[in-house]
Every structure is written in C-alpha cells, then in structure tokens.
C-alpha positions in Angstrom: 23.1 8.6 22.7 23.0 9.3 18.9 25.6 7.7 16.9 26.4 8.7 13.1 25.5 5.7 11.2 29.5 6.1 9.7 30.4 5.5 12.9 29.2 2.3 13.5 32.1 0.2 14.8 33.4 -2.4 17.1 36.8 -1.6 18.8 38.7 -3.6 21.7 38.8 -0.4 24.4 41.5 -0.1 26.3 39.8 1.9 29.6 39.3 -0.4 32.2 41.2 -3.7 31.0 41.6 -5.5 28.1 38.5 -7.2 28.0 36.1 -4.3 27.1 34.8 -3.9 24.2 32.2 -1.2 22.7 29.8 -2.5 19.9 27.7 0.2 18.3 25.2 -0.7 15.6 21.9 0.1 14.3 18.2 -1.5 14.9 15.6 -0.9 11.8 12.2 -2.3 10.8 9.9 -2.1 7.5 13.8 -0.4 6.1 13.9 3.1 8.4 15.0 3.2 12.3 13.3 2.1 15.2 13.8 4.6 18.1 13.7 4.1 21.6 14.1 0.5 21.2 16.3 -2.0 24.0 18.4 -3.6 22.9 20.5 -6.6 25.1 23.6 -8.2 24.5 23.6 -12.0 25.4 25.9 -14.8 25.8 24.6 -18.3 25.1 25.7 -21.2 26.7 24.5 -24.7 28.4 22.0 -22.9 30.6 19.9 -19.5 30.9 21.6 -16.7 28.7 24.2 -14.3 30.3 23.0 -10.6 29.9 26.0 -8.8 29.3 24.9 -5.0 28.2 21.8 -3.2 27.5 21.1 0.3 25.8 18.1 2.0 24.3 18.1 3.2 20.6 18.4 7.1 18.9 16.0 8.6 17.1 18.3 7.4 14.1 17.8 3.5 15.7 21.5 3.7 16.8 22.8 1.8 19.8 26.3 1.6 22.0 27.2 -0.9 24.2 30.1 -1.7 26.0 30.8 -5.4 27.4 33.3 -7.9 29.4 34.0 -10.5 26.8 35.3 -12.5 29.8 31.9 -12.3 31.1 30.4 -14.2 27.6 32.7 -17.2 28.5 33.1 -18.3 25.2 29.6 -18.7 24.4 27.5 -17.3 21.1 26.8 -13.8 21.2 23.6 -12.5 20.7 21.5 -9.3 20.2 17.9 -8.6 21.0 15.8 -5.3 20.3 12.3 -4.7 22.1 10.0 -2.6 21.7 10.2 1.1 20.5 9.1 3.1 17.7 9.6 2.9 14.1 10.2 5.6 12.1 8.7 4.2 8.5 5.1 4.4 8.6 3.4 7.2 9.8 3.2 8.4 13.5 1.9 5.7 15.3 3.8 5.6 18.5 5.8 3.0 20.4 5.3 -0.6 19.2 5.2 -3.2 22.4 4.9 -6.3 19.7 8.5 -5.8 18.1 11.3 -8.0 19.1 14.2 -8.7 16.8 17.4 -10.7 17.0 20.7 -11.1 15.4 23.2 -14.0 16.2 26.4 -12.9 16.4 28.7 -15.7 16.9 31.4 -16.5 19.3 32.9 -13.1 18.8 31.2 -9.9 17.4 31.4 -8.2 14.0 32.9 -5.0 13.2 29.7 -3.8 12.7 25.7 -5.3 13.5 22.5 -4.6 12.2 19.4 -5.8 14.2 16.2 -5.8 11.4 13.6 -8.5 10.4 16.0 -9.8 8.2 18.6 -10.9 10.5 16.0 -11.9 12.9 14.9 -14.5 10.6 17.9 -16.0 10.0 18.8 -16.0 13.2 15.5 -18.2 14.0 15.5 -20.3 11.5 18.4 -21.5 11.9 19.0 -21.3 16.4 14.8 -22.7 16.0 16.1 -25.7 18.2 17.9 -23.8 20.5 15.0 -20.3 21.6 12.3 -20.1 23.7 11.4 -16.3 23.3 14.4 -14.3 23.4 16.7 -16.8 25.4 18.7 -18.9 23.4 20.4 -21.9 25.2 22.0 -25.2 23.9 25.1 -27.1 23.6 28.0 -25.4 22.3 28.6 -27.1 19.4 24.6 -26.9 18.4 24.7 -23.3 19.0 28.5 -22.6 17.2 26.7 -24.2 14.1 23.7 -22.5 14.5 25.3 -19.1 14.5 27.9 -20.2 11.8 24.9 -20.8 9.5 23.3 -17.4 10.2 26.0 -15.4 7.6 24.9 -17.2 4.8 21.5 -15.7 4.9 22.1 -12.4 5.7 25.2 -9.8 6.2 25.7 -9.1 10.6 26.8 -6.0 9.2 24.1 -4.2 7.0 21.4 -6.6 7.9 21.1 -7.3 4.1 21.7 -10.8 2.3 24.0 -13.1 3.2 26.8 -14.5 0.5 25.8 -17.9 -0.1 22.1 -17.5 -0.3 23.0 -15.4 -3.5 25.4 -17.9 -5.4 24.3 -19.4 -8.2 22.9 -22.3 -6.9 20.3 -20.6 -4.4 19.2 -17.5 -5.7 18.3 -18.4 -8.8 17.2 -22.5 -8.7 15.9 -22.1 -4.7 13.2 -20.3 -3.6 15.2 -19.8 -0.4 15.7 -15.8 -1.2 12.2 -14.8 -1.8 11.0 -17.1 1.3 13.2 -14.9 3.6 12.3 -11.5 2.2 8.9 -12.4 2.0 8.8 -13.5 6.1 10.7 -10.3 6.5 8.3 -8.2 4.9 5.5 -10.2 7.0 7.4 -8.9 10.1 7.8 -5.8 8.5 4.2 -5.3 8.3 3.4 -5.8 12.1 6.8 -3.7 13.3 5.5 -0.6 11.1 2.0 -1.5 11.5 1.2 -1.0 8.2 -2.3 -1.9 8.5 -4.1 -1.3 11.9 -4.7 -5.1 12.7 -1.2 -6.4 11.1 0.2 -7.7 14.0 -3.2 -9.3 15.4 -3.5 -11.2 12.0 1.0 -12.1 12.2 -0.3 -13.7 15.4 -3.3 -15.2 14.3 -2.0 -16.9 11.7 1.5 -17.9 12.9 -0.3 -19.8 16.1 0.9 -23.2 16.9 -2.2 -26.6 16.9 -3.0 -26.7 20.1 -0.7 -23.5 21.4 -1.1 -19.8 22.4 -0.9 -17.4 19.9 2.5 -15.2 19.7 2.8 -12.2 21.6 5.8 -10.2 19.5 7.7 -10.7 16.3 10.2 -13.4 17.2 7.9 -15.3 19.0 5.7 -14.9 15.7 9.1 -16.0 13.8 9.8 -19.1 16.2 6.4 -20.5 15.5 6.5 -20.3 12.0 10.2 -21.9 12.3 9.0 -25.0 14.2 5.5 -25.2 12.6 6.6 -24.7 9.3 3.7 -27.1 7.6 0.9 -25.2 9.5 -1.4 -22.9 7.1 1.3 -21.8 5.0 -1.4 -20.1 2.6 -2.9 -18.7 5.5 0.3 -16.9 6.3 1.0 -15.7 2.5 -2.5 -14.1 2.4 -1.7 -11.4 4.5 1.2 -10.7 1.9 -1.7 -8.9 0.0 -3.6 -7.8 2.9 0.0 -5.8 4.2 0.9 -5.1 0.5 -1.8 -4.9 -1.9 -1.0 -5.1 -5.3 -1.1 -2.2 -7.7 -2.7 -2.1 -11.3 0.9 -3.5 -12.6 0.1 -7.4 -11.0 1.8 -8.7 -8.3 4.8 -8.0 -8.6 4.1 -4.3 -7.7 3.3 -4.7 -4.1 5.3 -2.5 -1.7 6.9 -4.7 0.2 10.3 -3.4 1.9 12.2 -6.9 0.8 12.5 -8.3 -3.3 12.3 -10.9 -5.0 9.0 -12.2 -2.6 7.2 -15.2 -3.1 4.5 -14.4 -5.8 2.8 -17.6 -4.9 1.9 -19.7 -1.8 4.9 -21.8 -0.5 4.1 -25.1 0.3 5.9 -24.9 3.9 7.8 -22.4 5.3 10.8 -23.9 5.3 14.5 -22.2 4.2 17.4 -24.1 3.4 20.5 -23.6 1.4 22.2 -25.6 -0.9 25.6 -26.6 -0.3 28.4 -28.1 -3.0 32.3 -27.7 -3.9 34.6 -30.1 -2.1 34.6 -32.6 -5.2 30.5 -33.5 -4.2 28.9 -35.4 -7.3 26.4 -37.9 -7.6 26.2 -38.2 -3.0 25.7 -41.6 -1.9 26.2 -42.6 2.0 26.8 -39.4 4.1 27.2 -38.9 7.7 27.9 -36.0 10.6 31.1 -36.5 12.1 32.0 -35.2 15.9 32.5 -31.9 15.0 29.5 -31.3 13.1 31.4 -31.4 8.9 29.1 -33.8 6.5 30.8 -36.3 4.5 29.8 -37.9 1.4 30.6 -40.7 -1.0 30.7 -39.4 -4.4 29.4 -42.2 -7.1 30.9 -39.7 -9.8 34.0 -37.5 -9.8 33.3 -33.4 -10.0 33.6 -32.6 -13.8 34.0 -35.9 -15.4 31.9 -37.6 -17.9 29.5 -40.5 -16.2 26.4 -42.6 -15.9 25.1 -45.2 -14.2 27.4 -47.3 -16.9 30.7 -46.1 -16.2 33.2 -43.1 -15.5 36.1 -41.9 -13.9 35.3 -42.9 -10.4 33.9 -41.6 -7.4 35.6 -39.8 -4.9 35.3 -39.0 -0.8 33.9 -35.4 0.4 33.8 -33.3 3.5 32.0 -29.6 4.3 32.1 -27.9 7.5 28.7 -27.5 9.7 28.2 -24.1 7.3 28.9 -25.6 4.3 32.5 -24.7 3.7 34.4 -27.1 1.6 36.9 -29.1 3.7 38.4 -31.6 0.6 39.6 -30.6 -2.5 37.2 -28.1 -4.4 37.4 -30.8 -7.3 38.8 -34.2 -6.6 37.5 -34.4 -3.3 39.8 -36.8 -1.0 41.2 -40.0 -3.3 43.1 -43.5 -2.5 42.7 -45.8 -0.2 40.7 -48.0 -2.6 38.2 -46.2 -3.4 36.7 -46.7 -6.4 32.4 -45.5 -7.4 31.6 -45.6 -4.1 27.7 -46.0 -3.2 25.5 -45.3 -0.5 28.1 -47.3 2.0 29.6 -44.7 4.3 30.0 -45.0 8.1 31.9 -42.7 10.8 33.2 -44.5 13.8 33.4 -43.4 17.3 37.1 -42.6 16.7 36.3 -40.2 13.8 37.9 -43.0 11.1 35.6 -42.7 7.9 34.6 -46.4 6.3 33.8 -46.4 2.7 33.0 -49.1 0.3 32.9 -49.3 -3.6 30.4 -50.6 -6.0 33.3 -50.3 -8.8 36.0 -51.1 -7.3 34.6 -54.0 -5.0 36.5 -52.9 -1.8 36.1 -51.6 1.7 38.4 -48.4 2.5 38.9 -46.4 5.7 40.1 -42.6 6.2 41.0 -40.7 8.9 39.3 -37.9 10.5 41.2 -35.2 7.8 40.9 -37.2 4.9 44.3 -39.5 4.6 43.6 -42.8 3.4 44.6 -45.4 5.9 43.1 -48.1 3.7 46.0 -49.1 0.7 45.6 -48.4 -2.7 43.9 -51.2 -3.6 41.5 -51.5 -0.9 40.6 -53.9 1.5 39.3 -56.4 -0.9 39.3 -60.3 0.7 41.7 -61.0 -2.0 38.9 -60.8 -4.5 36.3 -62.1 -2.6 33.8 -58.6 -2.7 31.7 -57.9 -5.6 29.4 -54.3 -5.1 29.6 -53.3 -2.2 26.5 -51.2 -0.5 25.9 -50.3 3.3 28.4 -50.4 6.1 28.2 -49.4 9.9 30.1 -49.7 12.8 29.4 -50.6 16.7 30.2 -48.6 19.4 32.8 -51.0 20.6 34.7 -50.2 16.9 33.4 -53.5 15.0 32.5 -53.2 11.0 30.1 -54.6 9.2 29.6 -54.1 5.3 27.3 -55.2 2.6 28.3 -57.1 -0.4 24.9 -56.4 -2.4 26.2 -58.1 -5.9 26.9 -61.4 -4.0 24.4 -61.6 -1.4 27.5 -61.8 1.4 27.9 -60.0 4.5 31.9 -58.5 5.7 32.3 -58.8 9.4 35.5 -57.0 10.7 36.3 -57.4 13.9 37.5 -54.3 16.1 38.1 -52.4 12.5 41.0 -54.7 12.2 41.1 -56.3 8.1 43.6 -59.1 9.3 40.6 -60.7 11.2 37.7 -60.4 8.3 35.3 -62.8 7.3 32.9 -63.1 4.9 29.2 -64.4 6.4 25.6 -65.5 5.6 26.9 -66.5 2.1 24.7 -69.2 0.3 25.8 -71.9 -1.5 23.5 -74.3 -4.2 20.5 -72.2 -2.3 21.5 -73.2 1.4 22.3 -70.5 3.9 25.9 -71.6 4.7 25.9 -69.9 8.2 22.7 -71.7 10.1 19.4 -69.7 8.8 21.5 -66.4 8.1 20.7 -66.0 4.5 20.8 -62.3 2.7 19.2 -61.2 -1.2 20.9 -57.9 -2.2 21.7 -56.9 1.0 21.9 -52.8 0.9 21.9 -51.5 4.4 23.1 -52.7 8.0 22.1 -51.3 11.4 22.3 -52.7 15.1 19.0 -52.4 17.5 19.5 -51.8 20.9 19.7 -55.4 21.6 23.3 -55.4 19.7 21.4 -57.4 16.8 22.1 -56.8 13.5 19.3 -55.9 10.7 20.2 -55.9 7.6 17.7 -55.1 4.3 17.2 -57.7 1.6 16.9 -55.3 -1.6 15.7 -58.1 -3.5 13.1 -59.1 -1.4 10.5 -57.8 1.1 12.7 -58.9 4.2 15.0 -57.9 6.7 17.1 -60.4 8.0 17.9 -59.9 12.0 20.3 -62.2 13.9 22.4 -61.7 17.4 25.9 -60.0 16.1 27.7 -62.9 17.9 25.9 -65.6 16.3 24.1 -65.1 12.9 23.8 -69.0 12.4 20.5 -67.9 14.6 18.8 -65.2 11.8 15.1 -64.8 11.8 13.6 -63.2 8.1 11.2 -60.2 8.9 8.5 -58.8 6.7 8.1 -55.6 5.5 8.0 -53.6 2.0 9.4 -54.6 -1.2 12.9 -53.3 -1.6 14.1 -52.4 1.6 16.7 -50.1 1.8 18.0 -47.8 4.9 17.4 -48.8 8.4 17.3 -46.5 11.1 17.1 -47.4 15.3 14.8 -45.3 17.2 15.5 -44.1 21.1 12.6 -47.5 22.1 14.8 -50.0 19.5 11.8 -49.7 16.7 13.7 -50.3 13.4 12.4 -48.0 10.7 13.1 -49.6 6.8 12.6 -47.1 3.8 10.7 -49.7 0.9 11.7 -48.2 -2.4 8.8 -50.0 -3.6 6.4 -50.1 -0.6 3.3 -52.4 -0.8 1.4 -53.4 -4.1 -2.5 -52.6 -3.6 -4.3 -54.9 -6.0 -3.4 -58.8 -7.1 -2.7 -57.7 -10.3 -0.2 -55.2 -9.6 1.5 -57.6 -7.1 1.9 -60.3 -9.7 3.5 -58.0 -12.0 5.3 -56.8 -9.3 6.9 -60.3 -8.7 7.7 -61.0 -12.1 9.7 -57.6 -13.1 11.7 -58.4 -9.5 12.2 -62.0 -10.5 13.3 -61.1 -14.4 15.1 -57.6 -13.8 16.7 -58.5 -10.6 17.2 -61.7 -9.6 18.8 -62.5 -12.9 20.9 -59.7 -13.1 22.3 -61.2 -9.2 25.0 -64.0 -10.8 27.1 -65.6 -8.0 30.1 -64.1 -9.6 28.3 -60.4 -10.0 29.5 -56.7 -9.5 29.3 -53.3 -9.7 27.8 -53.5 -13.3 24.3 -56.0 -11.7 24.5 -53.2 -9.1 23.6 -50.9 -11.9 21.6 -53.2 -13.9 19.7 -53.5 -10.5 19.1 -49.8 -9.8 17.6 -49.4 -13.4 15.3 -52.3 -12.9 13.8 -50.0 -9.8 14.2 -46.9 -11.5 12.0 -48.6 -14.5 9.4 -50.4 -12.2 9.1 -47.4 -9.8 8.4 -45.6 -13.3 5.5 -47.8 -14.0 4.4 -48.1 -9.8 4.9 -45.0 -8.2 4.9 -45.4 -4.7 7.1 -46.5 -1.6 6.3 -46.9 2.0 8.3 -47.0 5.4 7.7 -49.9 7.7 8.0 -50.6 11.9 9.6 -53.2 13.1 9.5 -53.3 16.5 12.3 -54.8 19.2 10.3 -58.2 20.0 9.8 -59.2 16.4 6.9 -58.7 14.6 4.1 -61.3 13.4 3.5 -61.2 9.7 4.2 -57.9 7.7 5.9 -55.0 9.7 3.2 -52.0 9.5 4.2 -49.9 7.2 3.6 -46.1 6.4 3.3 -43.9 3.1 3.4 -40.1 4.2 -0.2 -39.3 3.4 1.1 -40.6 -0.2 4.3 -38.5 -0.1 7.0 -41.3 -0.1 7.9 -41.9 -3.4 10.8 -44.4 -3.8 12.5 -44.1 -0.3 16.5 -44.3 -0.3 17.4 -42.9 3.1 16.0 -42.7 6.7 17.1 -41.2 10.0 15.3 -40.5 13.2 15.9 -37.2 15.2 15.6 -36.4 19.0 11.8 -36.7 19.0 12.2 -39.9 18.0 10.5 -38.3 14.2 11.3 -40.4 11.1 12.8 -38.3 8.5 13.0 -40.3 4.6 14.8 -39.4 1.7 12.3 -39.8 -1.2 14.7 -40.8 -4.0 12.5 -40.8 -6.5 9.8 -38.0 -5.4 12.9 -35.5 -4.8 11.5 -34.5 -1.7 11.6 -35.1 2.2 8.9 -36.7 4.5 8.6 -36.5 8.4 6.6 -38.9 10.1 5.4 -39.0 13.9 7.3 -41.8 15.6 6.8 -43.9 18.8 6.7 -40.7 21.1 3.5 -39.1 19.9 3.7 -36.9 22.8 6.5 -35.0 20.4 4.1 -34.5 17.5 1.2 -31.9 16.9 -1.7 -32.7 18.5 -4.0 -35.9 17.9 -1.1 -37.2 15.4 -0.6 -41.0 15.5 2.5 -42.9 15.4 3.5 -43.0 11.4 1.2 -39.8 10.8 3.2 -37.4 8.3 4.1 -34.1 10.0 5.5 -32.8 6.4 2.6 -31.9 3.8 0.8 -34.9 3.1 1.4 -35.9 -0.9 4.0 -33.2 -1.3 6.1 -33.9 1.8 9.3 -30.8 1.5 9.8 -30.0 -1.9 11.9 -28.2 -4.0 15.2 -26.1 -2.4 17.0 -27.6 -5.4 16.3 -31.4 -4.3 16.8 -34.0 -6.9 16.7 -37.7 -6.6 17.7 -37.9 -2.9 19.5 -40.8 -1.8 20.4 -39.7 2.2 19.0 -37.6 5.2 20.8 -37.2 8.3 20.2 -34.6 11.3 23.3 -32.3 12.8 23.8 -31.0 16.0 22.0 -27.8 15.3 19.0 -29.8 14.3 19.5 -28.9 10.2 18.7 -31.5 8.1 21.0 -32.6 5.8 19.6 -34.0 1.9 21.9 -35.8 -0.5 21.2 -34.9 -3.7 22.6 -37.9 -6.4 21.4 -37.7 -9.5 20.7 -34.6 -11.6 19.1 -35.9 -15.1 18.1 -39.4 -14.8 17.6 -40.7 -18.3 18.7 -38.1 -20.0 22.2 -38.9 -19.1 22.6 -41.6 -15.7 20.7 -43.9 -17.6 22.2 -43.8 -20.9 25.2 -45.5 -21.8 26.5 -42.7 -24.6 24.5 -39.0 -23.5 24.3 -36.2 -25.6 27.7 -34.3 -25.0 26.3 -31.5 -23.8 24.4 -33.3 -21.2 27.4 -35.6 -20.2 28.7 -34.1 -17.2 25.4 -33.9 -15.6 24.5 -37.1 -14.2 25.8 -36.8 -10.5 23.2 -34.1 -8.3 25.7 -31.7 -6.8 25.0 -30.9 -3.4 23.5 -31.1 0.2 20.5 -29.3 0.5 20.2 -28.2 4.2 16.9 -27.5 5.6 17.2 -25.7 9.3 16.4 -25.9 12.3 13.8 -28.2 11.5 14.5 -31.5 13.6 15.3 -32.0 17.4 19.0 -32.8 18.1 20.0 -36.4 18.8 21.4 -36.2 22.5 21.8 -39.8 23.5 23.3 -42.0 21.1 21.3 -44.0 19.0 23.2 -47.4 18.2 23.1 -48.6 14.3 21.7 -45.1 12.7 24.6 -42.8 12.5 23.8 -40.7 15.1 25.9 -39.4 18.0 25.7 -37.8 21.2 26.8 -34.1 20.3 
C-alpha cells in the first residue's frame, strides 16, 4: 500500500487492544526508493528473533506495519528489508543481493528509515550480537548495542546521527567519512551501479578462511568483524563504483560526503566520548550496568601538568556515552585527590579509587556519593602515591603504594582491618620473600594468587593472597604495568619498555632505570617521584621506542615470561584486557593506538594465527579516532572497546612545569574513544581483570 512520505508515523492504535501499534516508514538505497522490498519487524532477545510483522514496499519504498508490542517482550526492536528494486540507477530489475537493517531499540521511533546508512550502524555496533539477519544476545549487550546506533545515524531520516557530528568526531575523527564511504560501497551493489558491483562487495569483503557474502548485510557483518582484512582492497572499488572526474577525487559521485579520499588502515568506526568532568583518564572500568568510569589525573578546565594542578576528579558515562557526573567537576570528596590509573568496581557496584596526590584510598557508591571521608583512607599517613587497586570476588581490596614500594591489603573492604604488606626495610623483604619495586598494578589468577607488577624492575611478584611471606619474583619485560587473567589463568603484563635487543642498549637501559628511577623512589616518597618516574619513561621510551606484552602462565614460568610486540605495534603499553575469545587487547600509551593479539584459544583467531600473533595491523595496530597517549582498554557488554585517552600535549604542556598560557589547559586527553563491536563479550567472569559476567 502507498504511503505519502509526510505520512510517515508511528501511532499507539486503539482497534483491537492497547497493544497495537502501526509503524510506517520508508526503505531506500544509493538515496531514491527501493520498491517491492520485505521488510520484517523483529524482536531480539536471549534466543532466535521474534518475527513480529512483515510488509512489502511501494513504488515510493514505503512500508506499514502493524504489531503486538506484547509479543516483542521487551526485547530490541529491529527492522530488516530484502530484496526488491531500486529506483536510482537505471532499470535493472529486482535486486536479490540487498538486505538492510535498522536497530530500533526497546521501543520504536516516531518515524524509521531503513538505507545503507542505518544498516551500517546498526552492524557495527550489534557485530557481536548477528548472524545474517537474526540478531540475538543478552539484554543488556543488545540495549547498548541499540543505544549506540543513534549516535551514528538519525532512526528517522536515515541520515547522521548527533554525536558523530559534534566537534570532537566529525572534524578530528575519520569516523564520518568511514561510514559514508561503507555506505556508498553498499550503495554501489544495491543500485548496481556497475554490472559486477556486488560480485566485487563480496569478493572483497570475504572472511580468511570463510565463504564469501551472499547480500549486503552479510557483506557489512564481515567487514564489521574482519575489519583488518584488505582494507585497500575494499577502498579500491570506491573508484571502480565512483570514478573520479577531471576535478580529483573529490568529485566522485558517490551518494554519501565527506568519503574517505584515502585508504583506511582498518575498517573500524568508533566515536569519541567526553563531558562528565573526563580529563587526563587514568584507571577506568565497566560497571554492572554497562556506564564507564574514570579517574581523572586533571580537573575539566583547570590549569595542569604532570607538576601540579587543581586535582583530579571521579567520572561516569552511560553505555552510549551520556554524561552521568557533573558535566565539569565530575564526582568530588571522599579523598580524592590526582587520582592515577588505580580504579576498581566491586561486585557490589562500590567504586575504589586511589590518589597519587593526595596519598589515599577512596570508595564511592554506585551513583557517585563518597562513602570514603574527606580526607581519605590514608593509614594515618602511612601511603605515599598510590597506583593500581582491585578487589576479589569475596569483596577484599588490594591497592598499590608505587612511591613506597608497599602493598594495602583491606580485608572484606572494611578500612578498620588494613594493613600495610611486603614493605622492606634496610633492603630486607619484611614479609618472608614478598618484596615489591614500584608496584603499579594488582590482579588475582585463578588460583586466588595475587600478581602484582614491579614498575621498576622486569618482575612480577606472585604470592598465595593468604600468605605473601611465600612470594616467588617472575620475569618478564622492563616496566611492567597492567595485568590482565585470561579464561586458562595466563597472566598477560603490558612492558612499557619491553625487551632491549642488543648489550649495548640494555646497559644503557639499566643505567637510565637505576639514575632516573630508582633514585627518584626515597623511602619517604610521593606523588611528586611518581611524576619524576613517569618522565623518566616518557624520556627513555623517547630514546627506545618499543614495548612488549609477556605470558605468564598458571604453573610459573622458567626464566623470562615470553613476551610479544604486535608485529612491532606496541609502543609503550599502559593498559591490557582480555575479551571473550580469550584476545589480548593493549593500550599503547605511547604509540596512541590499540593492539589485539591472538591468545591461548587460537581456535578464536583467523586462520593459522599463533598464540601472541597480532590480529590488529601489524606496526600500526588501530590508529587514530582521536586516540592520544592511551593509558586503559576495557571491553563492555556489547563487545565495544573502550580507550582512555590521558594526555593531549605531552611536552608541550604535561611535561613542563610553567606552559605557554595558551597551551595550559591542555594537558589532560579528554575522552574515551569507543571502537564497536569489535571484541567478544566477557560471559564468565574473569577473576583479577575487571571483567564481569554481563
């Protein structure tokens, strides 16, 4: 039935019972109607999808359905066109390879547009959650996956979304152009604009090791997954749809602008996110419901380097990037005071925070209400810097004095039953063999031992939770930094430093440690050797680029961990996490970019890739999406990945005591940048690495 396109409305009907509704909208490819196409209305829940209505499209490409929202149980809506025959193009009669899709949500818009658009967005970010046109998950995977989708693109006119237009994507990302640009490469095959445009889509979007696509969304999902796989392949057919005119090209007639004018290194999209008081991120984590948190080194607006400043504050965005804190201040008290990369959430949604400034641990409840006093928890002066903290599933704490080489065990979360450990006094471990040198980060193995990195060494020291007197000193790269437990209790330790090649470099190596750190380390130390020790690395990671991730595995390893560089992508490793396929993901702090490695289950990775193989472009890893020296990763429920941008300008301002005015404000990087769709959910939990069960 033809519907005028003013017409295009959803209203709750009152025929029948209260439950019907009527959703009319509009399906179009390559920017003009596609007639005679089906389009299906599905519900998506735990298992297969519910099909709730189906229609076939007007010679205009409008649609009218009428549903039982009782029927979608609560479950995201979604809408799916096949087939049909476009109207942009020239006469060349139905189209068997289209298939589109828009994500609705849990309820439907006023209005919905179904184009190439839409059904990018839609896969990019559900790409964990469809297998051809079903879409099935979790609920609260799928809730953020749909949540996501109106960022990228309007439901309504199937143009672009708000937030991929602010400021802070359209013109410093190359997100925009990336999804126009696999629009238009959809666009090409839907309107057949050249005779073999949908064999080529196919050709190039096929899988290592898979069969080729058979439509457009099953062209889109394999891009979406296989991001890294002959991205210039895939861009060459840009000017084999679109050839460019005498003008350059940026004259091609492509039905989506700005496009990419050059090959992307992956095709990856990803949004940046900021406001909530986010500035100079530290620790973050992915709370129970999905909202990211962060510990701000630097508070939104003020005037700081590594040096000094006003202070850090505590920050919180919902799954689609909505600010939760303050726009500004971001949540304050409780102690906190330039708070670093420690952050932890607990199994009872309490937030743990510790400060390099203010030498305290702090706690905050699930909405941001300090449950820590104002000045902390601070062993009545006993804390220098603190670093990493973490928590056991049976509620214990454990935090990292990095400034005094101490470790804070608190017992059940309660303060009143803290105690300082593995302290060392005239060079003896007082605690048996536990001994720690600029301890950074602590996680528990599966084992309920804890590891905790020696950021002044090349160690990790490991020791039963219930008895560190018994601690064993494990090899691996110089500078460790974040640990993360994978599903078969393999620790994986980001090396900021990684492994020096050649005698020469290693002696030199040794020295700058033993002058720039150690003796920055006094007994009595705080935040400011925690800063003199950051620019020491920053300064030898200057003169050594390089970095390296290393194995240990659950029964201990003989000599040096093996360790991994990313095909020479890891550059100055901050963060680690591992996702459901048991893949390493690492922050590269000082290469601004991300790296994904094949783990212990190769069975998960492309084909003939080896455990510690990088899956991410080899040298380049992800780049750009507005990345800057990343100190965090973690992985959703949706399977985004979330990257914790901390520093903006590094000498220019962080590592200059007075900047140039006009500069001063910019030290702190202001944002997550979320990548989607691109890991596998964490279903299990995952002891010591921040994951949950979702």
């Amino acid at each position: 039935m033809r519907v005028p396109f003013l017409a295009f409305t959803l209203v709750a009907l009152t025929v029948g019972h209260a439950s019907a509704q009527q959703l009319l909208g509009k399906v179009n490819g390559g920017g003009g109607p596609i007639a005679t196409s089906t389009v299906t209305l599905w519900a998506a829940g735990e298992g297969a999808p519910t099909k709730l209505s189906e229609t076939s499209t007007g010679d205009d490409g409008a649609f009218r359905l009428q549903f039982d929202t009782e029927k979608a149980g609560g479950g995201v809506l979604y809408l799916t066109a096949k087939g049909g025959e476009p109207k942009i193009g020239g006469s060349h009669g139905p189209n068997p390879a289209i298939a589109l899709m828009t994500t609705l949500g849990t309820t439907a818009p006023k209005e919905a547009t179904i184009n190439e658009l839409t059904t990018v967005a839609s896969v990019w970010t559900g790409a964990q959650f469809l297998k051809g046109e079903a879409l099935s998950g979790h609920a609260l995977g799928l809730k953020i996956a749909a949540g996501n989708v109106p960022n990228l693109v309007d439901l309504t006119t199937g143009g672009w979304g708000t937030v991929v237009q602010d400021p802070l994507n359209s013109t410093q990302t190359t997100s925009l152009a990336v999804l126009n640009t696999l629009g238009g490469l959809l666009a090409g095959c839907i309107t057949r604009v050249q005779a073999d445009a949908c064999e080529r889509l196919f050709a190039a979007s096929t899988p290592p090791g898979k069969s080729a696509p058979t439509d457009t969304l099953t062209a889109a999902q394999a891009i979406a997954l296989h991001p890294w796989n002959q991205p210039a392949k895939l861009f060459a057919l840009l000017d084999h749809f679109y050839p460019a005119g005498r003008e350059g090209p940026g004259s091609r007639a492509v039905p989506f602008r700005p496009y990419l004018l050059f090959a992307p290194g992956t095709w990856t999209i990803a949004l940046r996110y900021a406001g909530g008081g986010l500035n100079g991120l530290g620790g973050i984590g992915i709370d129970g419901d999905g909202n990211a948190w962060a510990a701000n080194n630097q508070m939104a607006g003020s005037q700081s380097t590594m040096f000094g400043g006003i202070g850090g504050t505590l920050s919180a965005l919902a799954p689609n990037g909505r600010p939760i804190s303050p726009m500004t201040t971001g949540f304050t008290g409780g102690g906190v005071d330039f708070p670093g990369w420690g952050l932890t959430i607990a199994g009872d949604g309490k937030v743990w925070v510790t400060s390099i400034g203010g030498k305290t641990i702090s706690v905050f409840d699930k909405t941001g209400k300090p449950l820590s006093p104002s000045t902390g928890y601070n062993l009545n002066g006993q804390l220098g810097g603190m670093q990493g903290v973490n928590t056991t599933p049976d509620g214990d704490v454990w935090a990292l004095d990095s400034s005094k080489s101490q470790i804070v065990h608190i017992p059940k979360g309660d303060p009143a039953q803290a105690r300082i450990l593995c302290r060392t006094v005239d060079d003896k471990p007082v605690d048996g063999t536990c001994q720690v040198k600029g301890p950074f980060h602590v996680a528990f193995d599966l084992q309920g031992r804890v590891l905790v990195s020696n950021s002044n060494s090349n160690t990790v020291t490991r020791f039963p939770a219930n008895d560190p007197g018994k601690a064993e000193e494990l090899k691996v790269g110089y500078s460790p930094h974040a640990i993360a437990i994978d599903s078969q209790g393999n620790a994986w330790v980001a090396n900021v430093l990684g492994e020096p090649s050649i005698k020469e470099k290693l002696d030199l190596l040794r020295m700058k440690l033993r002058s720039s750190l150690e003796s920055k380390l006094k007994p009595a130390g705080g935040g400011d050797e925690t800063v003199e020790k950051f620019i020491a690395l920053v300064r030898i990671i200057e003169e050594f680029p390089g970095g390296s991730v290393s194995m240990i595995r659950p029964d201990g390893n003989h000599g040096t961990a093996p360790s991994f560089d990313g095909g020479g992508s890891i550059s100055g490793p901050w963060g680690i996490t591992v996702d459901g396929n048991d893949h390493v993901w690492v922050a590269n702090g000082f290469g601004k970019t991300l790296t994904q490695l094949c783990g212990v289950r190769t069975e998960t990775c492309p084909p003939g890739f080896k455990t510690g193989d990088p899956i991410s472009p080899p040298k380049t890893g992800y780049a750009g999406k507005g990345m800057q020296f990343l100190t965090g990763v973690v992985v959703d429920p949706a399977g985004n990945v979330w990257a914790a941008n901390n520093i903006d300008l590094m000498d220019e301002v962080c590592l200059t005591k007075t900047p140039d005015e006009t500069l001063s404000t910019r030290c702190g990087g202001n944002a997550f940048v979320v990548f989607f769709g691109l890991a596998k959910p964490v279903r299990t939990p995952v002891i010591g690495s921040q994951m949950r069960r979702w």
